[in-house]
C-alpha positions, 0 to 999 in steps of 0.5 A, spaced: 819 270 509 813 272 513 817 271 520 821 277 516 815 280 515 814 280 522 819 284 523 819 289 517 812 291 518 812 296 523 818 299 522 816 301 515 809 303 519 813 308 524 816 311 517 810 312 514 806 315 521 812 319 522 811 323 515 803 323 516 801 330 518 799 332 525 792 331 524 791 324 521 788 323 528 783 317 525 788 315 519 795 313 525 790 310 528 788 305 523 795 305 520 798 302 527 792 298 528 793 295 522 800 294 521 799 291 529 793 286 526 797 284 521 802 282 526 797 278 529 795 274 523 800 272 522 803 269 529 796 265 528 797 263 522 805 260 523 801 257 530 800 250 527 807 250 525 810 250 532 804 246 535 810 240 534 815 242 538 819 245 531 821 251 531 820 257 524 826 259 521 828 265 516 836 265 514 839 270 511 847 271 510 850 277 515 856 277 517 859 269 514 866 272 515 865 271 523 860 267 523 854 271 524 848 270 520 841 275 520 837 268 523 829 268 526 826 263 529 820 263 531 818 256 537 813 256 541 815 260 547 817 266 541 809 265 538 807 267 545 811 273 546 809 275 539 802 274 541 803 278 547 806 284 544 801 284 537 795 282 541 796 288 547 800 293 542 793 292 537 788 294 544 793 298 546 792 302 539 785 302 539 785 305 547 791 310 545 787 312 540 781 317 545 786 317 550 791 322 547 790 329 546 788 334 540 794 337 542 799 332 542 802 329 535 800 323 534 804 322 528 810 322 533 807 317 537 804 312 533 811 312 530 815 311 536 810 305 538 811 302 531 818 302 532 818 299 538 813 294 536 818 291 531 825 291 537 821 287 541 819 283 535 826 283 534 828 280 541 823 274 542 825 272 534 832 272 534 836 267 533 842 269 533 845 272 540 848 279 537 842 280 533 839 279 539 843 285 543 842 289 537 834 290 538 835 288 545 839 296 545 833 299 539 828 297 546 832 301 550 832 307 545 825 307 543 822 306 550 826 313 551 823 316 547 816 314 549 817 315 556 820 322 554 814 323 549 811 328 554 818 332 553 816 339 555 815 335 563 821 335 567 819 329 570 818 325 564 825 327 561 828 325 568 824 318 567 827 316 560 833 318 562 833 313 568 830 308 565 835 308 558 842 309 563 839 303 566 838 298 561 843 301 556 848 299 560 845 293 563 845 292 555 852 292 554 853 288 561 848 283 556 852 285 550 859 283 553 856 276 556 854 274 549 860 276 546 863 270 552 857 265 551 859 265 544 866 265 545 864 258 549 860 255 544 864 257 538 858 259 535 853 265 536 847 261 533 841 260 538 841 253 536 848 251 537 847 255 544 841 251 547 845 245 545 851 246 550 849 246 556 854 242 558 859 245 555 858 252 558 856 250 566 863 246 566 867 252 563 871 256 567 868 263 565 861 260 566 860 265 572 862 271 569 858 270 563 852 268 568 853 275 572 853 279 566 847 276 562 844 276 568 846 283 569 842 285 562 835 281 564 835 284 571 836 291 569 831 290 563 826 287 568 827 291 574 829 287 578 833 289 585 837 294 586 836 296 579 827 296 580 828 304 581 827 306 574 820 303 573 816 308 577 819 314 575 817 311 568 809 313 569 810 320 567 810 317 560 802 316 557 798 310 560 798 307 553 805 307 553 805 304 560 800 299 559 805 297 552 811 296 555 810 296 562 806 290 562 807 286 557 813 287 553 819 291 555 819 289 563 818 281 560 825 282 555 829 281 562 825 275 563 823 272 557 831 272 556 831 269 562 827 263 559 830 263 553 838 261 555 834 257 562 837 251 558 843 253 558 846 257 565 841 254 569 842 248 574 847 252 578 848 254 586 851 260 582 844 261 577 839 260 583 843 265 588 843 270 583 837 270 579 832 267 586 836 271 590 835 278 586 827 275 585 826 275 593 828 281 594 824 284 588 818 281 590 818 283 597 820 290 596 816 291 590 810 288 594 810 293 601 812 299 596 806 299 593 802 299 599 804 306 600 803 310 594 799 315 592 798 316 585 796 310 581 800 308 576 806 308 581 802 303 585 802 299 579 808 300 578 811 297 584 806 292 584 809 290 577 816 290 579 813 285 585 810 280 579 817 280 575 820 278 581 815 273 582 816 271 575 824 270 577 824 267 583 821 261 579 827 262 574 831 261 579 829 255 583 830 251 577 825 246 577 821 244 571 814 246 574 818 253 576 818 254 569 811 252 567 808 256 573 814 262 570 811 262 563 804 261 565 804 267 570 807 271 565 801 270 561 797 271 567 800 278 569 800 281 561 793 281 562 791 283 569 797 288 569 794 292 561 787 292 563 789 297 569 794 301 566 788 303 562 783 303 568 788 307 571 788 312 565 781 312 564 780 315 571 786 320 570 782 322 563 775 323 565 777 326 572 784 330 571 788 326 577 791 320 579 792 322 586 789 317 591 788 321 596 783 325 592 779 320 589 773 316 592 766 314 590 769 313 583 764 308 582 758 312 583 760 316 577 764 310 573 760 303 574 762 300 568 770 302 568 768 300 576 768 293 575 772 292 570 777 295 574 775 290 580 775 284 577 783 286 574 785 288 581 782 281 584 786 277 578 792 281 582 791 279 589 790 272 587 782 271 589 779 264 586 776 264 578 781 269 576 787 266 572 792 270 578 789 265 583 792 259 579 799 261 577 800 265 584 797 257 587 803 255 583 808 259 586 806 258 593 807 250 591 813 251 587 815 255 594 814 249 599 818 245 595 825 250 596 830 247 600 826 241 603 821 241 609 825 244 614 827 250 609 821 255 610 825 261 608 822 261 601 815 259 603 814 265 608 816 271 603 811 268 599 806 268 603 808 274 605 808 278 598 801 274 597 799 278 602 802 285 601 799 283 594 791 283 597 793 289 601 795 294 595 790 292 591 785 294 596 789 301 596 787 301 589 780 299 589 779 304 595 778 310 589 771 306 588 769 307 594 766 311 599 762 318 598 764 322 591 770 326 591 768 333 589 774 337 588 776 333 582 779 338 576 774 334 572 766 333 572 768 325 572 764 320 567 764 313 563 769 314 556 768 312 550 765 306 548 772 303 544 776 307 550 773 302 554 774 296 549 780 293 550 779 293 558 773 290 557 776 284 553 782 284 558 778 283 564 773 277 559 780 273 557 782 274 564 775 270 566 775 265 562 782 263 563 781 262 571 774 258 570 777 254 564 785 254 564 787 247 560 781 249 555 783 256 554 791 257 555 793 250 556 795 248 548 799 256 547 802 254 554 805 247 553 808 249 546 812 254 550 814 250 556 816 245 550 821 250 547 824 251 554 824 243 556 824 239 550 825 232 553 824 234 560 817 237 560 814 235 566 806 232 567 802 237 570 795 240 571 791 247 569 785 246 573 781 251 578 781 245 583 786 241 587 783 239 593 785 242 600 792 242 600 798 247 602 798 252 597 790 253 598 791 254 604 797 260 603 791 262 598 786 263 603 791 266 608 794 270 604 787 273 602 785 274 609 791 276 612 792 282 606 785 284 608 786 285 615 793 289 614 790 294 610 784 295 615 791 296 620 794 300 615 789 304 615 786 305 622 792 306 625 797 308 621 793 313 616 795 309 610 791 315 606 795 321 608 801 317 607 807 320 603 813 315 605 815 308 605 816 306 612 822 302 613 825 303 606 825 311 604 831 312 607 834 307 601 832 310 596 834 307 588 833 313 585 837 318 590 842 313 590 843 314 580 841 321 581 847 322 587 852 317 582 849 321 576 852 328 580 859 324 582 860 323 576 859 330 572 862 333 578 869 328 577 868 329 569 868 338 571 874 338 575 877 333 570 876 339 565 879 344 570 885 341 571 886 339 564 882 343 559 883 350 557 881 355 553 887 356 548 887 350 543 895 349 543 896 346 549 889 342 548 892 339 542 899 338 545 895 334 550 892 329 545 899 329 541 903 326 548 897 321 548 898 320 541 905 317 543 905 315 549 899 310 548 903 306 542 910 306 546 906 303 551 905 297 546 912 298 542 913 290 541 907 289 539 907 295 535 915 293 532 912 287 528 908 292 524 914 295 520 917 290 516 926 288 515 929 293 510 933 289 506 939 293 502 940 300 501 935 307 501 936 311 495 940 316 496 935 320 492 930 318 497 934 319 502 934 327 500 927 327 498 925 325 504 930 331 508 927 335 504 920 334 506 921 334 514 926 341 513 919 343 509 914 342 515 919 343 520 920 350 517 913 352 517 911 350 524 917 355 525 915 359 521 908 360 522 908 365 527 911 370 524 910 369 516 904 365 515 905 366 507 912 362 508 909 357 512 904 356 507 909 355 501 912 351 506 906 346 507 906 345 500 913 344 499 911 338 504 905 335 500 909 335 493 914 331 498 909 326 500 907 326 492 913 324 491 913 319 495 907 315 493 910 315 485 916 313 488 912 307 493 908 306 486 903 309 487 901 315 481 894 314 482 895 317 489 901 320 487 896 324 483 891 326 487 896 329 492 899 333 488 892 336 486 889 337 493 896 341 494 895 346 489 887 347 491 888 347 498 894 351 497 890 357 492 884 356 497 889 358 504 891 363 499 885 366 498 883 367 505 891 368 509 889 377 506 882 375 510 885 374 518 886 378 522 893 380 524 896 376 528 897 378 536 901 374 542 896 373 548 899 376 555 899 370 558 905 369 551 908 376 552 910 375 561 914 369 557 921 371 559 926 370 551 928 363 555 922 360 557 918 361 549 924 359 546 924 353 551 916 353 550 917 352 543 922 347 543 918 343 547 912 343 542 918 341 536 919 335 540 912 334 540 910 335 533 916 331 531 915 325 535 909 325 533 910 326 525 916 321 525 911 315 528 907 316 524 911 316 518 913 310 520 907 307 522 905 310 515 911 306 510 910 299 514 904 299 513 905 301 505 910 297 504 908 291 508 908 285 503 899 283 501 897 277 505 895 272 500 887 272 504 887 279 505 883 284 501 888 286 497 889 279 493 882 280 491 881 287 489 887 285 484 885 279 482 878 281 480 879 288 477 878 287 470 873 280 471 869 284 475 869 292 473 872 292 466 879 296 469 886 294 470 886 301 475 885 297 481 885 303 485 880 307 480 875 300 479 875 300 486 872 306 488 867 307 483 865 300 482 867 295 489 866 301 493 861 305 488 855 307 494 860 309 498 864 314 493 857 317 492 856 318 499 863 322 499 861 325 493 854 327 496 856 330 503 861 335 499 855 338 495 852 339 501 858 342 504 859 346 496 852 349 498 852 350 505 858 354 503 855 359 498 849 360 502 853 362 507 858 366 503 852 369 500 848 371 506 853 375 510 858 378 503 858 385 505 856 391 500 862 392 494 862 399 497 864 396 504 869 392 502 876 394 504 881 394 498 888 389 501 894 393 502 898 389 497 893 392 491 891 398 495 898 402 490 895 399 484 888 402 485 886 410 483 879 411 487 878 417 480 881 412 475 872 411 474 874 403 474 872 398 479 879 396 484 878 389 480 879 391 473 885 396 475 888 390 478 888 386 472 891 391 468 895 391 473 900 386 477 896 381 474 896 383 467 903 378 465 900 372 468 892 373 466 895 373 459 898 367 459 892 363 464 886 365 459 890 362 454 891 356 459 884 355 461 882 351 454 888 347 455 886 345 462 879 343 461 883 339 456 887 335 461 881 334 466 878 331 461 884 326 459 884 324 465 878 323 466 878 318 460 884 314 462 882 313 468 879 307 468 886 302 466 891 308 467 893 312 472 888 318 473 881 318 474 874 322 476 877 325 482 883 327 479 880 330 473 875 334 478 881 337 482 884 340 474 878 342 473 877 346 480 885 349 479 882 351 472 877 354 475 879 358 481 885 361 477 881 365 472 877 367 479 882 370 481 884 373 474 877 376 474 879 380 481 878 377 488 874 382 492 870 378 496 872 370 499 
């Protein structure tokens, strides 16, 4: 039960932020801490129960019919992720908490941040694979709204709508990958796929299933050529970017990655697309980051270059490759939080992030100056730091890619290692040189508890680079035992291990970055920069933006050659649709209707001929008498009545023959209200041939359409019950299980109670909603026309309202007789309502009496006003 907890907690902390007024600054605050520390408590507490390499399961029955159950496990690579999410998401509370302004609502914040808490919990604690997809797609929808949280900027509404079309869709690419794993395996549970490797490499639809899974991670992660979404995901608050953006939305695609590694991994076809996709993202990301001006894109990009980092040792395959993956995840969540919030102090206290107007910060900030140091210096890998041993161990895993004649891998880490050195003394830049002192603010330390969680970043990032087995290496080997099991390799945390080839790529990696930056900036006027060289031409966001465009454009001029402002055609259109779908899928469909055998009654025969004279008769006569057409309709429905009493169906049978009259008396109260019917031009050029012509097709139409699916209706009325359907059930269980021998009555108030109430709510919502209009807008009795078919029985001198000389008028005979009916029909309603349960009839039967009761005697009162 506590793995449920887990999950539950910060969904039931968003609702409850979310009703908390504006101004519960201080209680948001400690109501998302606490529901993020309790978090934290338990994943500590359900540590010693992963430490054996076992994994902590809840079970709860979801779906049996398909196989699916609601399944968590927690083993140890999901104990490390829920540490990283609730530990960061508690630090990232307590920065957001003197970050955010007065004036924004932080109840909506707190809410939005709890409520992806608990998708991203979703997601490592799964053990059901569409389970998983479900919280992957809620990660999608509640990073939405945290980037867009600023919503009354363009650039942040532009920048949530990117990052959700991408990694929605990379969502149903995932969704869809999962759907064939599963057909694979046969099963959806996490277990059962970690234990098919096998199975899956050898089946033939291994490739597609890869590609589409792989499309999910890598759009999730911001992996090349979808890395274009991240950077335009700053405009979102700096705890928001330090949250998702370090260490929990942009680590799913990775941590999936890890999660099935055991069961795609092995392959040429694994390592060309996800090493492949991690190559490029690394380099890419890497020199992109050198030449940003503001901030957080820096660190956007340089993001982007340690998730392709991350992916590349996926992609090699090797068991080490899965060490150094998992520990440099750990590593970067760190570093890359700490500086997000460094990054949104020095915006906080000095109004800016732009680079080109921020030096000399440290003289101002000594303390966030070196906070900030040391985490830029775990980014660009110097020794003593945790960046240095998990990017040595990605040098060595580099080395041993492709042999030793193979040097391709070896040189784009090399070279990222040094781009990562020089971007990283772009960002140390604003601390340096004379004190800028055209900041829109007077700039200064923050608060003591803004500074906290930066302060103890930067400390775990120091005591893991001196001490890693001590610190991390017991967490670390429980999460690559979860991902290995029985091919966990030997290997060494340790700061030192002697002069080698990875040291010496650390070293030139170190003075090869600080000498390209002192190019950059000598000769190439890095500072003034505004562009990317080399890659400004290829740009990711013009590229969505341009499809985005395409695609509005295709769907306007799909509208202009199909749409009109006129609703037959539209409705003409969607009806040939209707019947050219099904014809397509004639055979399959055939099987649907069952052998008649024997003769039709003719009386059947004739009720039916009766019923189609009926409605083809109305939608002649709709145009020129819509009263006849009215009668017509109703003829039409007391034919289908028929029809269900004869199928044996009273219950129906009943019902239909009720919402006839209503609906048929409440048309009649609004037929006086429409406007006279008037030919639109375009009719009245319309040559007597063409119209008749133009009415005969629409005829066709309609009756083709009302023909099938008449007959599509009777099959499957008259279709013989399965003996494992539901139907057998229902009949089976009726009187055992609700007390009734109307299978039909017990079914709707007892099987499907909740959903009758629901039914029976939303029409008292529309009841209201009614009247409040009705009421709102009734015009003044003075007002009021008197219709023409009453205007011969009103004398305006006779010193009586028109309603009461109607009465005493044509409706003096009928309302005689339906007074005196009222009691009678109450009556009725009421023995219906009492037989329902094992007769024919019921509460919705008995409500449409009543309603018939009461709207006769409305309209014996004298109808003024509808």
């Amino acid at each position: 039960m506590l793995l449920l907890f887990l999950i539950l907690v910060p969904f039931i902390g968003s609702v409850i932020a979310a009703l908390m007024p504006a101004n519960a600054r201080n209680r948001e605050s400690w109501l998302a801490g606490g529901v993020a520390m309790f978090g934290l408590l338990v994943t500590l507490y359900l540590y010693a129960q992963t430490g054996s390499g076992e994994a902590v399961r809840f079970h709860a029955t979801w779906l049996p019919a398909y196989g699916l159950d609601f399944t968590l496990r927690l083993d140890g690579l999901a104990w490390l992720f829920a540490m990283l999410i609730q530990g960061i998401g508690v630090l990232v509370v307590i920065y957001a908490r003197y970050y955010m302004s007065p004036d924004d609502p932080v109840p909506r914040f707190f809410s939005f941040l709890l409520a992806f808490m608990g998708s991203m919990l979703g997601v490592v604690l799964s053990g059901n694979l569409i389970q998983l997809v479900v919280f992957w797609e809620l990660t999608s929808v509640t990073s939405f709204l945290l980037i867009g949280y600023w919503h009354h900027r363009a650039d942040a509404r532009r920048g949530a709508r990117m990052a959700f079309t991408v990694t929605a869709t990379g969502g149903l690419c995932l969704l869809v990958g999962v759907l064939m794993l599963g057909h694979i395996v046969g099963s959806y549970s996490l277990d059962a796929v970690l234990a098919s490797g096998d199975m899956v490499r050898e089946h033939g639809l291994y490739v597609p299933t890869l590609i589409l899974i792989a499309l999910g991670a890598l759009t999730k992660s911001a992996q090349f050529p979808f890395h274009f979404w991240l950077p335009h995901a700053m405009a979102a608050p700096t705890p928001v970017s330090s949250f998702l953006h370090s260490a929990t939305m942009v680590k799913a695609g990775v941590f999936l990655l890890m999660r099935l590694w055991p069961v795609l991994s092995g392959t040429p076809e694994w390592s060309w697309i996800i090493a492949g996709a991690g190559v490029c993202t690394l380099l890419i990301g890497a020199y992109a980051a050198i030449f940003q001006n503001d901030l957080k894109g820096l660190l956007a990009y340089s993001t982007i270059s340690h998730l392709g980092l991350i992916t590349v040792l996926l992609g090699i395959g090797s068991t080490l490759g899965i060490v150094a993956a998992i520990f440099h995840t750990l590593n970067h969540a760190t570093f890359k939080a700490s500086l997000f919030m460094a990054a949104g102090i020095i915006d906080h206290e000095s109004g800016t992030r732009d680079m080109r107007k921020l030096r000399g910060l440290y003289r101002v900030l000594p303390y966030t100056g070196t906070l900030a140091i040391v985490a830029t210096a775990a980014m660009a890998g110097v020794p003593l730091l945790n960046g240095f041993l998990s990017k040595e161990m990605f040098f060595a895993e580099a080395l041993l890619v492709g042999g030793p004649g193979n040097w391709g891998m070896s040189l784009a880490a090399l070279l990222m290692g040094i781009f990562a050195v020089a971007y990283s003394l772009r960002f140390l830049h604003v601390f340096f040189g004379p004190l800028a002192t055209d900041l829109p603010k007077v700039p200064h330390e923050p608060p003591r508890w803004m500074r906290f969680p930066v302060e103890f970043l930067v400390l775990c990032c120091l005591v893991v680079g001196v001490a890693p087995g001590w610190s991390v290496g017991p967490l670390l080997n429980n999460a690559v035992v979860a991902v290995l099991g029985a091919q966990t390799p030997s290997y060494s945390l340790a700061l030192w291990h002697g002069f080698n080839l990875p040291l010496l790529m650390s070293v030139v990696a170190l003075v090869g970055g600080v000498a390209f930056y002192t190019l950059l900036r000598r000769r190439f006027n890095l500072i003034q920069s505004d562009r990317v060289p080399l890659l400004d031409r290829v740009n990711g966001k013009e590229i969505y933006e341009s499809t985005m465009l395409r695609l509005m454009s295709t769907a306007g001029f799909l509208e202009k050659l199909l749409s009109t402002r006129r609703l037959q055609p539209q409705l003409a259109l969607m009806i040939v649709l209707l019947i050219a779908v099904p014809l397509a899928l004639v055979w399959p469909l055939m099987t649907l209707v069952p052998s008649f055998e024997g003769e039709f009654s003719l009386l059947f025969v004739v009720l039916w001929v009766i019923g189609c004279a009926c409605a083809v008769g109305a939608a002649w006569q709709a145009k020129y008498h819509r009263l006849t057409a009215l009668c017509l309709v109703g003829g039409t429905g007391i034919v289908t009545s028929a029809t269900f009493l004869w199928l044996s169906a009273p219950d129906l049978a009943l019902t239909q023959l009720m919402v006839e009259t209503v609906t048929t008396v409440l048309i009649l109260l609004g037929l006086r209200w429409l406007p006279p019917r008037i030919t639109p031009k375009a009719l009245n050029m319309l040559t007597p041939r063409r119209a008749w012509l133009r009415r005969s097709r629409d005829m066709v139409i309609a009756v083709a359409a009302g023909l099938g699916m008449s007959v599509l209706s009777y099959a499957v009325l008259v279709r013989p019950a399965s003996p494992d359907g539901i139907s057998g059930f229902f009949l089976s269980h009726a009187l055992s299980g609700g007390g009734g021998s109307n299978v039909v009555n017990v079914l709707l108030v007892d099987f499907r109670g909740f959903d009758t109430l629901g039914e029976i709510v939303v029409l008292v919502i529309v009841a209201l909603t009614v009247y409040a209009l009705l009421r709102r807008f009734r015009p003044a009795p003075e007002s009021i026309p008197i219709p023409s078919q009453q205007a011969n029985s009103v004398d305006p001198a006779a010193g009586q309202t028109p309603a009461e000389q109607v009465e005493r008028g044509f409706l003096l005979v009928p309302s005689v007789y339906l007074r005196a009916l009222f009691p009678i029909m109450l009556l009725i309603a009421g023995y219906f309502f009492m037989r329902g349960h094992n007769l024919p009839g019921g509460g919705f039967v008995a409500g449409l009496i009543f309603a018939v009761a009461i709207i006769v005697q409305y309209m014996l009162a004298g109808t003024t006003w509808v």
